[in-house]
PDBQT receptor file of N, H, CA, C and O in Angstrom, charges set to zero:
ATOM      1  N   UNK A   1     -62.457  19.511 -85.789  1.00  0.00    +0.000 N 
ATOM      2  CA  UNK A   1     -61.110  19.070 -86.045  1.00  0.00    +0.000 C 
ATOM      3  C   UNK A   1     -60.221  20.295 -86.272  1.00  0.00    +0.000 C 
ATOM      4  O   UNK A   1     -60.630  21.103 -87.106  1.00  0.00    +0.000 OA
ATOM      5  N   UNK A   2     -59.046  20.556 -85.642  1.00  0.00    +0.000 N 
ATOM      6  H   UNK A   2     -58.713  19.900 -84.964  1.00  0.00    +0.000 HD
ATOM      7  CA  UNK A   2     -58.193  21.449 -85.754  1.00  0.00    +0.000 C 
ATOM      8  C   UNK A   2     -57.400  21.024 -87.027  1.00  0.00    +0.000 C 
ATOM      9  O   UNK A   2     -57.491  20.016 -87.726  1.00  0.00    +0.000 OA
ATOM     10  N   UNK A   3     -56.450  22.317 -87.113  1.00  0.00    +0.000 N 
ATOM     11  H   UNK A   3     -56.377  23.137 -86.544  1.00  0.00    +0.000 HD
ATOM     12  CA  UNK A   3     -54.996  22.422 -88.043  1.00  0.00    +0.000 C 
ATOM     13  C   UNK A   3     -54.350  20.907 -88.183  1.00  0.00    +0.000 C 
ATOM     14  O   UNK A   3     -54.338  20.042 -87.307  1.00  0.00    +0.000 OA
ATOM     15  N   UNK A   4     -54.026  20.855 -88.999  1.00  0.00    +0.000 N 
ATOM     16  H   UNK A   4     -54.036  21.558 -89.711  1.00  0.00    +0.000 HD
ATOM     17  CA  UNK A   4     -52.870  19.528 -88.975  1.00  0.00    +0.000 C 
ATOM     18  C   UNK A   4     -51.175  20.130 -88.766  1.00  0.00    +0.000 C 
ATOM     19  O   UNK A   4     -50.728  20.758 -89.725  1.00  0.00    +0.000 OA
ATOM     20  N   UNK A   5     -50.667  20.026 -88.087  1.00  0.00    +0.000 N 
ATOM     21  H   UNK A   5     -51.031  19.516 -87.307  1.00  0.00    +0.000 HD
ATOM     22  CA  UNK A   5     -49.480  20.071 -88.006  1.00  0.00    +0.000 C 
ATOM     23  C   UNK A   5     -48.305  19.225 -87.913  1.00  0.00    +0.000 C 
ATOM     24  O   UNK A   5     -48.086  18.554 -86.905  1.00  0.00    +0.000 OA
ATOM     25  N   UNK A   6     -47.290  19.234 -89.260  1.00  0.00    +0.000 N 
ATOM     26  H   UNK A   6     -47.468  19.779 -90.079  1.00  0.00    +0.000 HD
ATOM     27  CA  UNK A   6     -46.187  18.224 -88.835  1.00  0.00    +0.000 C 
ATOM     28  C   UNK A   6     -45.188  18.650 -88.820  1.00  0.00    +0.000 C 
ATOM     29  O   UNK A   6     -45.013  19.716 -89.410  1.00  0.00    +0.000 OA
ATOM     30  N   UNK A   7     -44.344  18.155 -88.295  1.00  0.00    +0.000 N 
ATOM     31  H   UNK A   7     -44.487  17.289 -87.816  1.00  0.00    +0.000 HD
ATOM     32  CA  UNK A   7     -42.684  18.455 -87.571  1.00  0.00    +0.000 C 
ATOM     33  C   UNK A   7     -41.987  18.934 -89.095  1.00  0.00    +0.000 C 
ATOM     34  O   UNK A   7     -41.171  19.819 -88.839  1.00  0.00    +0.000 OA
ATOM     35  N   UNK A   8     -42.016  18.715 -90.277  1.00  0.00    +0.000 N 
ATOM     36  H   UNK A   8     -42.679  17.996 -90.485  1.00  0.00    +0.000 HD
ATOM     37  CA  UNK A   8     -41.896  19.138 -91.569  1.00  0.00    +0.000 C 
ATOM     38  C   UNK A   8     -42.372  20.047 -91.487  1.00  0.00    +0.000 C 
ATOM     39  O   UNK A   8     -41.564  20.909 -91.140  1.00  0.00    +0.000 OA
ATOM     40  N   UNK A   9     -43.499  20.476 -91.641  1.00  0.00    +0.000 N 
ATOM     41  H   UNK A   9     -44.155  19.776 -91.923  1.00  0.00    +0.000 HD
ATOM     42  CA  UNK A   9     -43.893  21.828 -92.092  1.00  0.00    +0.000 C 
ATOM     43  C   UNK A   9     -43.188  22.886 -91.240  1.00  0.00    +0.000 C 
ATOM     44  O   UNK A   9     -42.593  23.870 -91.681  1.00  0.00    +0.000 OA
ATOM     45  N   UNK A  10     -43.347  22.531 -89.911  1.00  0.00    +0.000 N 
ATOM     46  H   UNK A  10     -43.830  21.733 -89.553  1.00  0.00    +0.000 HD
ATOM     47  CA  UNK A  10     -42.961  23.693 -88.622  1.00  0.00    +0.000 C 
ATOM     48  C   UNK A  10     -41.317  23.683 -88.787  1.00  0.00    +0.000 C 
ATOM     49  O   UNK A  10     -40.772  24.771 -88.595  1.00  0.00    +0.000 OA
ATOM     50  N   UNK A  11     -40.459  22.540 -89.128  1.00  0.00    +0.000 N 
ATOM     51  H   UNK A  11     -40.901  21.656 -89.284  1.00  0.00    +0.000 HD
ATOM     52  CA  UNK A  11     -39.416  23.065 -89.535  1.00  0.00    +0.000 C 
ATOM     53  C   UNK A  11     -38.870  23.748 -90.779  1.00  0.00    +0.000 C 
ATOM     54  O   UNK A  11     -37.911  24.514 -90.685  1.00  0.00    +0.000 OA
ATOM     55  N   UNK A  12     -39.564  23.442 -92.148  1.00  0.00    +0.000 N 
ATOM     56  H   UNK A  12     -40.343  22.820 -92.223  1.00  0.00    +0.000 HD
ATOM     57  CA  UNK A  12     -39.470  24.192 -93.193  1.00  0.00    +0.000 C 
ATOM     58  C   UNK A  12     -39.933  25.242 -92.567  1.00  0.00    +0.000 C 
ATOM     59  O   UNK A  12     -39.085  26.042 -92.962  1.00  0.00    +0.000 OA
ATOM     60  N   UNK A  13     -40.861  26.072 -91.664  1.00  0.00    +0.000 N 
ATOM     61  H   UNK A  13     -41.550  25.422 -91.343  1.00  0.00    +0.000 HD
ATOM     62  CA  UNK A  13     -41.206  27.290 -91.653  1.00  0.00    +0.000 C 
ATOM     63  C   UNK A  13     -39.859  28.183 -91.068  1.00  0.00    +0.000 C 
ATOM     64  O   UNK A  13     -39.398  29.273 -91.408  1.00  0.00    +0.000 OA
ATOM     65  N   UNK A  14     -39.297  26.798 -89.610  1.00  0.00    +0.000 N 
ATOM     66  H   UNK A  14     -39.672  25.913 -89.333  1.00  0.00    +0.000 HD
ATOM     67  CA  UNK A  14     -38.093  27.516 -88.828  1.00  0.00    +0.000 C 
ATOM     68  C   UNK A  14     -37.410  27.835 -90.379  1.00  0.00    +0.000 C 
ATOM     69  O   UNK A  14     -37.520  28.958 -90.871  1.00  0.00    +0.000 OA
ATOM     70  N   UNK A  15     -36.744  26.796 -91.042  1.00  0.00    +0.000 N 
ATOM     71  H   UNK A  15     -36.655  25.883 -90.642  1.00  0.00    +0.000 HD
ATOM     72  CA  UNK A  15     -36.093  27.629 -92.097  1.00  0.00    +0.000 C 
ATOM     73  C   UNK A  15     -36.523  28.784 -92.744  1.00  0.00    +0.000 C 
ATOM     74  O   UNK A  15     -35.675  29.664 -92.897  1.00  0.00    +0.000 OA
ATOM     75  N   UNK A  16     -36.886  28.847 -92.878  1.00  0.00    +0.000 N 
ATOM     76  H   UNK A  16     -37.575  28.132 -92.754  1.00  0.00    +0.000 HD
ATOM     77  CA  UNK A  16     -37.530  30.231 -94.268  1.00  0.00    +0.000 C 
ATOM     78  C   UNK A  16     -37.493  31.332 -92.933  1.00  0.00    +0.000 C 
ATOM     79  O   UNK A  16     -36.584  32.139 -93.131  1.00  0.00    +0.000 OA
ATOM     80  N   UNK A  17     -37.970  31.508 -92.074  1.00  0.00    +0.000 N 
ATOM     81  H   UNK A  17     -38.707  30.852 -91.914  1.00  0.00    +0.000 HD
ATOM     82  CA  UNK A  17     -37.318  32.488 -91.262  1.00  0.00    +0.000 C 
ATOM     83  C   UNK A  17     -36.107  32.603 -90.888  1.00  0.00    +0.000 C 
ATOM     84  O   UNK A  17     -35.569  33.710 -90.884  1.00  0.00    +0.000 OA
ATOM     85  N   UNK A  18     -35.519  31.592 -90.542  1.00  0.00    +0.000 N 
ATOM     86  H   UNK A  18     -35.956  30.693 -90.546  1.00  0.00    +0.000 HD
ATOM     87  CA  UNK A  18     -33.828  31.981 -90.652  1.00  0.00    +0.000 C 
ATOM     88  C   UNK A  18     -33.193  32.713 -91.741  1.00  0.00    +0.000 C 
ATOM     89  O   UNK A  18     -32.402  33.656 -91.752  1.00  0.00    +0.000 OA
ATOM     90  N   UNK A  19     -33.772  31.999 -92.684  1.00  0.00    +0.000 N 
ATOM     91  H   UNK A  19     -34.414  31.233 -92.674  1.00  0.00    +0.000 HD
ATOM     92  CA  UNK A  19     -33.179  32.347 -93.996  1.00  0.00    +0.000 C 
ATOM     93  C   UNK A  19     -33.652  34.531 -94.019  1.00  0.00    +0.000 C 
ATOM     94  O   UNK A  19     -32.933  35.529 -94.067  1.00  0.00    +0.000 OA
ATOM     95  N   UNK A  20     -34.885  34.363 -93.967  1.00  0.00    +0.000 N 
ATOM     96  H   UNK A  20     -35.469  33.553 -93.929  1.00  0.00    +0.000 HD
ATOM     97  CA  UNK A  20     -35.399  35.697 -93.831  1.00  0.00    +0.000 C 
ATOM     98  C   UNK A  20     -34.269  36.739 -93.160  1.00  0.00    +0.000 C 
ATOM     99  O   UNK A  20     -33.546  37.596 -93.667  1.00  0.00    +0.000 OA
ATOM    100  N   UNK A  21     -34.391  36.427 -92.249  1.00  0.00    +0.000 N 
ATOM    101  H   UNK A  21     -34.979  35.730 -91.837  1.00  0.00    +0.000 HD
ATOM    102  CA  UNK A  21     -33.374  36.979 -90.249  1.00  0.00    +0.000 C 
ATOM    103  C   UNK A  21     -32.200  37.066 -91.259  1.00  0.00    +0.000 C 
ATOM    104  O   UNK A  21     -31.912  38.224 -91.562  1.00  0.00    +0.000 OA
ATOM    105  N   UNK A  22     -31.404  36.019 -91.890  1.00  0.00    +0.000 N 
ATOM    106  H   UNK A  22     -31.638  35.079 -91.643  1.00  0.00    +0.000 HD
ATOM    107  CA  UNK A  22     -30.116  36.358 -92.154  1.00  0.00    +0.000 C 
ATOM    108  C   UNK A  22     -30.104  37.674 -93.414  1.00  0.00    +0.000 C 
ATOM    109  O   UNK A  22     -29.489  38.740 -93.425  1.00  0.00    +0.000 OA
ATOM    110  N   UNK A  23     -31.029  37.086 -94.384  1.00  0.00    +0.000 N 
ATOM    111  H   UNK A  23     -31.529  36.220 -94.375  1.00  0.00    +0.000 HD
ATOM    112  CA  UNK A  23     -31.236  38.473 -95.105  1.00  0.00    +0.000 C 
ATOM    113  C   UNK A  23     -31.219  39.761 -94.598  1.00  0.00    +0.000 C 
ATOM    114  O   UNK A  23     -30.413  40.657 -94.849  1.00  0.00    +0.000 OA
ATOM    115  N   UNK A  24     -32.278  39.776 -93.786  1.00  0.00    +0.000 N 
ATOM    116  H   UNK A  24     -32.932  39.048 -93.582  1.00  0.00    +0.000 HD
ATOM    117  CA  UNK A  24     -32.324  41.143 -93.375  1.00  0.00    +0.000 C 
ATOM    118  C   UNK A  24     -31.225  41.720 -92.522  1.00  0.00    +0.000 C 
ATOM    119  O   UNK A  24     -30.921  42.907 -92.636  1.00  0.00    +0.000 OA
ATOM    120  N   UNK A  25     -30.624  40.921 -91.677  1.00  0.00    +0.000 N 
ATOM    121  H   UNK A  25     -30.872  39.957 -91.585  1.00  0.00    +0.000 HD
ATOM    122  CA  UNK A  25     -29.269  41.045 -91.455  1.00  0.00    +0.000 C 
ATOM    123  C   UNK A  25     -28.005  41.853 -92.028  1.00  0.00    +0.000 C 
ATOM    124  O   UNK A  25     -27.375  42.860 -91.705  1.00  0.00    +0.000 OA
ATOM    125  N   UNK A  26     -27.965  40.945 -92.987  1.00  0.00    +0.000 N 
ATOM    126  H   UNK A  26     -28.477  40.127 -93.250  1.00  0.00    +0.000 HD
ATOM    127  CA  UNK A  26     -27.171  41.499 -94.289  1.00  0.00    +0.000 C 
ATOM    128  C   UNK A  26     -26.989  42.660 -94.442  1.00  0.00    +0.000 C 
ATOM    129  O   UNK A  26     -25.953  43.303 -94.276  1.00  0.00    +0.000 OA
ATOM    130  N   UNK A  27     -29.189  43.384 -95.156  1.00  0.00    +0.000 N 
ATOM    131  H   UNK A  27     -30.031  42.862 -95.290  1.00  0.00    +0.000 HD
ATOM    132  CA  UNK A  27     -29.182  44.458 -95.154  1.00  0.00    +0.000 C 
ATOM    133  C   UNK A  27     -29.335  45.872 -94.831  1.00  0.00    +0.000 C 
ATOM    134  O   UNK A  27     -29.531  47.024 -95.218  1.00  0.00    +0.000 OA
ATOM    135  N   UNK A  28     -29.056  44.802 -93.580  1.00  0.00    +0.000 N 
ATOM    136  H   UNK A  28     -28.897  43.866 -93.265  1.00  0.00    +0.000 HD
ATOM    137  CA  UNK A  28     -28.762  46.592 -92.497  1.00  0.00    +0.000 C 
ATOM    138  C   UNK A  28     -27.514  46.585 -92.552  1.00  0.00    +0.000 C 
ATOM    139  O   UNK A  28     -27.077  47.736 -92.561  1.00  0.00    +0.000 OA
ATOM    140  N   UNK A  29     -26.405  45.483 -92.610  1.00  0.00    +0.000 N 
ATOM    141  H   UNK A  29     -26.760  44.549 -92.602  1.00  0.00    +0.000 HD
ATOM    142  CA  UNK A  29     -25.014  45.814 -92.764  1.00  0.00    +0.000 C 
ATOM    143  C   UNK A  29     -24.628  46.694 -93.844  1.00  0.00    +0.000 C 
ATOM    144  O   UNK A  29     -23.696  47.493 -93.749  1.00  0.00    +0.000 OA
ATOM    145  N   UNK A  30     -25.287  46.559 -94.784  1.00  0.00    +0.000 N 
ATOM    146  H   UNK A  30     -26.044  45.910 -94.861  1.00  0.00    +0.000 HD
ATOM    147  CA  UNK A  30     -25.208  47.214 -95.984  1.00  0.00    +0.000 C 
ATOM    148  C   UNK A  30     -25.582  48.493 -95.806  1.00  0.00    +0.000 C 
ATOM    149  O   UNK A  30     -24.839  49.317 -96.338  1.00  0.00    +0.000 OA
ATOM    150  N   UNK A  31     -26.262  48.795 -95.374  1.00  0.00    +0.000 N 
ATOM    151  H   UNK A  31     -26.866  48.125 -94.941  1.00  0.00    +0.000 HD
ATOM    152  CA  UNK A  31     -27.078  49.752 -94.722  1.00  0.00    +0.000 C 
ATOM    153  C   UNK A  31     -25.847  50.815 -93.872  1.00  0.00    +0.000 C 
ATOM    154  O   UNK A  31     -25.520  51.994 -94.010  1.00  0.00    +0.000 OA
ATOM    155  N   UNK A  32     -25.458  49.825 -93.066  1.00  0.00    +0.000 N 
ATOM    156  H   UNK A  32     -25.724  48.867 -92.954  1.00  0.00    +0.000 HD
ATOM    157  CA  UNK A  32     -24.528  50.963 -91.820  1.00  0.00    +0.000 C 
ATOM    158  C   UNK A  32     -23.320  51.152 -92.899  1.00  0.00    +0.000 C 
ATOM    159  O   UNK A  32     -22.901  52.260 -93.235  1.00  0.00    +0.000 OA
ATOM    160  N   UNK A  33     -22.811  49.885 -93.403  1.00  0.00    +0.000 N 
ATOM    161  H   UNK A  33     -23.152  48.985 -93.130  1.00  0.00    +0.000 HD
ATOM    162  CA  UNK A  33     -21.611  50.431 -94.562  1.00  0.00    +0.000 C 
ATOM    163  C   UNK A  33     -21.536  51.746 -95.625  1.00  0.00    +0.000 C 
ATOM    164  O   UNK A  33     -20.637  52.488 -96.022  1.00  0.00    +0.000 OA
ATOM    165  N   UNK A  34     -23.185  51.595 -95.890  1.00  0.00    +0.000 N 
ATOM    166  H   UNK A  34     -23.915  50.993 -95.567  1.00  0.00    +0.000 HD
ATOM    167  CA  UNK A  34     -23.461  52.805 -96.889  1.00  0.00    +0.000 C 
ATOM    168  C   UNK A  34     -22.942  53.974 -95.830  1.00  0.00    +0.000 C 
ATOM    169  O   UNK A  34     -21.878  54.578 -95.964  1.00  0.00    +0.000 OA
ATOM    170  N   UNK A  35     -23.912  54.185 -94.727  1.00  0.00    +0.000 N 
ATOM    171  H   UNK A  35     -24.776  53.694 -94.618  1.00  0.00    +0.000 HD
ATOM    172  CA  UNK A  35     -23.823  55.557 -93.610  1.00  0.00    +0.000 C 
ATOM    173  C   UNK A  35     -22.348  55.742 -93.502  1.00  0.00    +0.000 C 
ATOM    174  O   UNK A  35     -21.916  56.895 -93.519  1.00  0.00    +0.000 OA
ATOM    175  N   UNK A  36     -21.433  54.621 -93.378  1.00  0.00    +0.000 N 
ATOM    176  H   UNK A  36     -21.784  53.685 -93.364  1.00  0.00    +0.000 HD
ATOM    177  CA  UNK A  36     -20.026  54.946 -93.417  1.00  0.00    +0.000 C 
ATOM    178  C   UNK A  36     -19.019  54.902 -94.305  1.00  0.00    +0.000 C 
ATOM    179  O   UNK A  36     -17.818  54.676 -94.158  1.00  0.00    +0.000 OA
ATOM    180  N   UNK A  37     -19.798  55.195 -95.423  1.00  0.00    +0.000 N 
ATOM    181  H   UNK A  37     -20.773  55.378 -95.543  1.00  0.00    +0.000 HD
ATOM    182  CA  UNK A  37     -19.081  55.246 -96.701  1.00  0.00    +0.000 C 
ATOM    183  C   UNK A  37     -17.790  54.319 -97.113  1.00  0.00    +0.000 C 
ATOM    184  O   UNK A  37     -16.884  54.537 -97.917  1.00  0.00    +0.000 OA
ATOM    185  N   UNK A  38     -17.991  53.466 -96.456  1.00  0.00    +0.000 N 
ATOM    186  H   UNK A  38     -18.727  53.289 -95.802  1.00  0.00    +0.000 HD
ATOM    187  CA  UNK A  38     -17.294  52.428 -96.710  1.00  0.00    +0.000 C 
ATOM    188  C   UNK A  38     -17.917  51.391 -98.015  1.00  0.00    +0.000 C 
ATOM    189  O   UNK A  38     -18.769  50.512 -97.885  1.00  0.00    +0.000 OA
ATOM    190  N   UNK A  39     -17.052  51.885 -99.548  1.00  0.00    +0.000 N 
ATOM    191  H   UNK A  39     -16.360  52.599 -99.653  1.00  0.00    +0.000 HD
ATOM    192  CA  UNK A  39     -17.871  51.305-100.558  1.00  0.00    +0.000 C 
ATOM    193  C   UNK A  39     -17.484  49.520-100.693  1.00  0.00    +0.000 C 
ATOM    194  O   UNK A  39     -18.238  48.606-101.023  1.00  0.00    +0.000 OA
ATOM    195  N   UNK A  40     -15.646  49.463-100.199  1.00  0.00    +0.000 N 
ATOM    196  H   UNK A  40     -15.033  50.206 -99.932  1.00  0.00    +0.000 HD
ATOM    197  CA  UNK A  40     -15.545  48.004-100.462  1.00  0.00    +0.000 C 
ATOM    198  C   UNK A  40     -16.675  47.081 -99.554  1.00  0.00    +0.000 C 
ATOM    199  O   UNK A  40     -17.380  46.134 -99.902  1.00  0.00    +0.000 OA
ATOM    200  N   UNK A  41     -16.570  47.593 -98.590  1.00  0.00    +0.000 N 
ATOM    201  H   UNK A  41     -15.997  48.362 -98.308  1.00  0.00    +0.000 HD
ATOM    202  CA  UNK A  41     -17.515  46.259 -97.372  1.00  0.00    +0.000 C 
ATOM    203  C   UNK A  41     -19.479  46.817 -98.207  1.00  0.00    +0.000 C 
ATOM    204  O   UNK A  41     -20.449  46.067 -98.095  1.00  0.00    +0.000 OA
ATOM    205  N   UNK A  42     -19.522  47.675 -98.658  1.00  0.00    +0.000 N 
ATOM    206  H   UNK A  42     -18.735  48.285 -98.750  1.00  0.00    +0.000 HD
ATOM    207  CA  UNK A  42     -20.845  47.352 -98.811  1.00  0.00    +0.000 C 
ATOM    208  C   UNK A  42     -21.140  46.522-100.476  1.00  0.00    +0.000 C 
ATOM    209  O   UNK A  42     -22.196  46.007-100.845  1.00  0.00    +0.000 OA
ATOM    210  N   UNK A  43     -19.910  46.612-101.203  1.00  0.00    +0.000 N 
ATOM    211  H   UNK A  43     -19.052  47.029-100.903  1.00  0.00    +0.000 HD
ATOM    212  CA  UNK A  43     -19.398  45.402-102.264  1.00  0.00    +0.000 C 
ATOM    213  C   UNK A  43     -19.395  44.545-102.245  1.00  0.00    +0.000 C 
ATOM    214  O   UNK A  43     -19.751  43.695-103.061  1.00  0.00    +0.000 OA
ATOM    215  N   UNK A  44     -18.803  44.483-100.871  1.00  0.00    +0.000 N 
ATOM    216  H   UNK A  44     -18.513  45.173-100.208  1.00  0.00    +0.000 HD
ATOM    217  CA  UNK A  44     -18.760  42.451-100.491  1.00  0.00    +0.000 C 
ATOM    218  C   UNK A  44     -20.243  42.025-100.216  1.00  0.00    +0.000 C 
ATOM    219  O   UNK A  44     -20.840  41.081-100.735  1.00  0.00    +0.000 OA
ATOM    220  N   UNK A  45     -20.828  43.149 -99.054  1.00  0.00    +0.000 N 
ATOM    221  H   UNK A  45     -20.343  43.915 -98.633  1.00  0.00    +0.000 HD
ATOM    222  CA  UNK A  45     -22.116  42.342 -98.562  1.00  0.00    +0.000 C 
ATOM    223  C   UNK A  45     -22.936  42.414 -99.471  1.00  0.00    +0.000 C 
ATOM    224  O   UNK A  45     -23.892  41.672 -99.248  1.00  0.00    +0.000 OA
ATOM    225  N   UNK A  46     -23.016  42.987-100.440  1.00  0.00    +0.000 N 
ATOM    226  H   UNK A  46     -22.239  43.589-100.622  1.00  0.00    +0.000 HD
ATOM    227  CA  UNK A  46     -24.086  43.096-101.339  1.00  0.00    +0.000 C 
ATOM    228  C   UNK A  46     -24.145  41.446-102.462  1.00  0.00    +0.000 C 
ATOM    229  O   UNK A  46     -25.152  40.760-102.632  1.00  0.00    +0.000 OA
ATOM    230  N   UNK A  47     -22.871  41.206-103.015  1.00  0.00    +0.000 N 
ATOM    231  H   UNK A  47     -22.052  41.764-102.877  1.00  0.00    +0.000 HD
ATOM    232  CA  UNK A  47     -22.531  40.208-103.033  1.00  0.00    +0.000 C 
ATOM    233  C   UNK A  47     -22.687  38.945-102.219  1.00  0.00    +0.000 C 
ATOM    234  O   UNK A  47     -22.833  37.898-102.851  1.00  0.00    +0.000 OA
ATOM    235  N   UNK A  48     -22.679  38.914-101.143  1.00  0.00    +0.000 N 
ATOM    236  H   UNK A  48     -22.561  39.764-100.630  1.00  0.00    +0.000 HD
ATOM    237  CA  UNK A  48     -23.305  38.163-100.198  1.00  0.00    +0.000 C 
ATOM    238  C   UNK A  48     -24.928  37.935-100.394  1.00  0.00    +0.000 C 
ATOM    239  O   UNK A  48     -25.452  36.822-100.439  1.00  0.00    +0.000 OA
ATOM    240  N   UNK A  49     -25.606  39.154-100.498  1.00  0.00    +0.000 N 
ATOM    241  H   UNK A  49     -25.181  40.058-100.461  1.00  0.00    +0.000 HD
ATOM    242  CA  UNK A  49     -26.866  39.334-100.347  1.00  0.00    +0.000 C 
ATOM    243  C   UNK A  49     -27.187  38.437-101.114  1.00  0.00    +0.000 C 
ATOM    244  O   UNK A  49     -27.779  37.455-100.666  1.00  0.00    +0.000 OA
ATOM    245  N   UNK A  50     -26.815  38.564-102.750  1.00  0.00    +0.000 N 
ATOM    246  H   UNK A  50     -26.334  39.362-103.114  1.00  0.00    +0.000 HD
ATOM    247  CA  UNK A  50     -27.114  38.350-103.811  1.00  0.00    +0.000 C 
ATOM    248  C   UNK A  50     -26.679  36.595-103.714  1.00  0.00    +0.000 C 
ATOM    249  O   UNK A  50     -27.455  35.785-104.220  1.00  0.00    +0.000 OA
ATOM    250  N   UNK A  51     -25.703  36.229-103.194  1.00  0.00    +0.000 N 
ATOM    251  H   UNK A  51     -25.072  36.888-102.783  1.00  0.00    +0.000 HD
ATOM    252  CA  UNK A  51     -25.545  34.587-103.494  1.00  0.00    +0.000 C 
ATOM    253  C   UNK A  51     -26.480  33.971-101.867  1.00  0.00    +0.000 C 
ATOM    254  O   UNK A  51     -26.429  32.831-101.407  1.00  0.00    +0.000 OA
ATOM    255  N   UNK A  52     -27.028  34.807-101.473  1.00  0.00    +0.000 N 
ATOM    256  H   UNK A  52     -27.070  35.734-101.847  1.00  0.00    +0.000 HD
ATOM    257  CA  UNK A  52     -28.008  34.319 -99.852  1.00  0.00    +0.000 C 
ATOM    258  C   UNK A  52     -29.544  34.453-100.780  1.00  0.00    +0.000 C 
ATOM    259  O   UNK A  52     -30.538  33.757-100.571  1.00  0.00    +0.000 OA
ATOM    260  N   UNK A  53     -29.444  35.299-101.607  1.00  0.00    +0.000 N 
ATOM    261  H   UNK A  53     -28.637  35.864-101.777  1.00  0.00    +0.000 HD
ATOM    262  CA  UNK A  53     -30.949  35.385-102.325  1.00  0.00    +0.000 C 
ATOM    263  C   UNK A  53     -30.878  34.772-103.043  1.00  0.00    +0.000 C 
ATOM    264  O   UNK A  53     -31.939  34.982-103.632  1.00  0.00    +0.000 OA
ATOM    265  N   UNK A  54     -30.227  33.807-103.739  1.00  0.00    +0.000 N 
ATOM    266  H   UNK A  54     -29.366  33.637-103.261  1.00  0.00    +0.000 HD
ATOM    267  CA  UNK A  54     -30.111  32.978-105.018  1.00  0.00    +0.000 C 
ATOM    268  C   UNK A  54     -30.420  31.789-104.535  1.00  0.00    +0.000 C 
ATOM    269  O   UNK A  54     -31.164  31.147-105.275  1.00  0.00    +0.000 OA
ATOM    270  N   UNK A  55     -29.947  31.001-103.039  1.00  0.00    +0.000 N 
ATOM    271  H   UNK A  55     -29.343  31.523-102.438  1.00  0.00    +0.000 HD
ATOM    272  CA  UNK A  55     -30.090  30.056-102.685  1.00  0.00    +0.000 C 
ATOM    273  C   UNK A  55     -31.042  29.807-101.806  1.00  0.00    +0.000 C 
ATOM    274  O   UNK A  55     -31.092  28.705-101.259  1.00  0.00    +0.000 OA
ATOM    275  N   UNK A  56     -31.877  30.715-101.556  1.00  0.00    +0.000 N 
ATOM    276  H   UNK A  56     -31.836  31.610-102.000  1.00  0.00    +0.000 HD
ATOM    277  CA  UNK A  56     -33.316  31.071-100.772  1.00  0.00    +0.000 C 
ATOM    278  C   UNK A  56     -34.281  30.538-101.830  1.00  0.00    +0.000 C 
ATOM    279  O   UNK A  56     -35.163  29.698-101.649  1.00  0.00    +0.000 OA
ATOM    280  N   UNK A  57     -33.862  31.378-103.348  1.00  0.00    +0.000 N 
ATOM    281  H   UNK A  57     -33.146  32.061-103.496  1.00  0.00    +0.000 HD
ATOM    282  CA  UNK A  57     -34.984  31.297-104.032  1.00  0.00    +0.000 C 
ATOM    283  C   UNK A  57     -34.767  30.131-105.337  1.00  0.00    +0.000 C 
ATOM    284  O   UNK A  57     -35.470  29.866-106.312  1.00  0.00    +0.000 OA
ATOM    285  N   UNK A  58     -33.323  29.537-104.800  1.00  0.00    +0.000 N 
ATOM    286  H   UNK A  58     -32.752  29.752-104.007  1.00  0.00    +0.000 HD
ATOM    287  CA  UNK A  58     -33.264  28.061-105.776  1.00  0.00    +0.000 C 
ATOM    288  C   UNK A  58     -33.812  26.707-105.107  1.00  0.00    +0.000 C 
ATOM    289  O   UNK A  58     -33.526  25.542-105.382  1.00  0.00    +0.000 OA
ATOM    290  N   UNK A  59     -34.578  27.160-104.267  1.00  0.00    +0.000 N 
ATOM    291  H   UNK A  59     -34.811  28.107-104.043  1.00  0.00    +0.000 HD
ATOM    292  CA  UNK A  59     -34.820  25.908-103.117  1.00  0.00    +0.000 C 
ATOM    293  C   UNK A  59     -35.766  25.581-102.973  1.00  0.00    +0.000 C 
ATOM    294  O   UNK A  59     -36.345  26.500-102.394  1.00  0.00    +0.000 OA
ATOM    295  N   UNK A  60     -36.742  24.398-103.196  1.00  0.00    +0.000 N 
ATOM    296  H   UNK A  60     -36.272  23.652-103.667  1.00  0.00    +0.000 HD
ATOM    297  CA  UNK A  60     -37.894  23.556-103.362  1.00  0.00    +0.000 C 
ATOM    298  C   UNK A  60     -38.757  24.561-102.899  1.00  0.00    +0.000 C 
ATOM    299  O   UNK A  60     -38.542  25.320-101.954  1.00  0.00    +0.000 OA
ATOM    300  N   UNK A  61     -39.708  24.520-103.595  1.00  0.00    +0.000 N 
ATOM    301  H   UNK A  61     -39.882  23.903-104.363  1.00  0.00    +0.000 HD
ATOM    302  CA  UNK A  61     -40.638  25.654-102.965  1.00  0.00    +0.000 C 
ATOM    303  C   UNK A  61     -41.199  25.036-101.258  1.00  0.00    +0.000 C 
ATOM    304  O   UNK A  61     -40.819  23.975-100.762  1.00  0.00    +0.000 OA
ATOM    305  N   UNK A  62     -41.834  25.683-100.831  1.00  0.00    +0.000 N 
ATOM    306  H   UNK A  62     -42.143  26.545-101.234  1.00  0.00    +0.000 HD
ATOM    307  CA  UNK A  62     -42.575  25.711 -99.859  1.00  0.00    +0.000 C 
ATOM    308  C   UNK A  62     -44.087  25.534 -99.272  1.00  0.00    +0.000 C 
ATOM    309  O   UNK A  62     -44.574  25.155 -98.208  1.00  0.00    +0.000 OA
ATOM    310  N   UNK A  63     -44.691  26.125-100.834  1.00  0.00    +0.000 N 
ATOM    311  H   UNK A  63     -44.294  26.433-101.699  1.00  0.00    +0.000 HD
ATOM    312  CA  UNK A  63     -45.691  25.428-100.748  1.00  0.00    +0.000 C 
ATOM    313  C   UNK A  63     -46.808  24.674-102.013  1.00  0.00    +0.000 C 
ATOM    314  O   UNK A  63     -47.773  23.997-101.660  1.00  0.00    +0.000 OA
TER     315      UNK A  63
């Protein structure tokens, strides 16, 4: 007998990688903002980061 797989699980997984992808996203923006010393935009995204990581990790667990 193989894996069990249901359309739930495989889409909670699509989420949590999106969610991942957009993070890391973020912090390469943050990233190139730093290289260009641009402190307001790496203010904002960091801020961003921080309310994208809050609602990643306020969210029914996974497993």
């Amino acid at each position: 007998m193989g894996p069990v797989c249901s359309n739930g699980i495989v889409e909670s997984n699509q989420k949590i990688v999106a969610a991942g992808n957009e993070l890391d996203s973020i912090q390469r923006q943050i990233d190139a903002a730093k290289r260009a010393d641009d402190t307001a935009r790496v203010a904002e995204l960091s801020r961003q980061l921080e309310g994208k990581k809050n609602v990643v990790r306020g969210d029914r667990p996974y497993f």
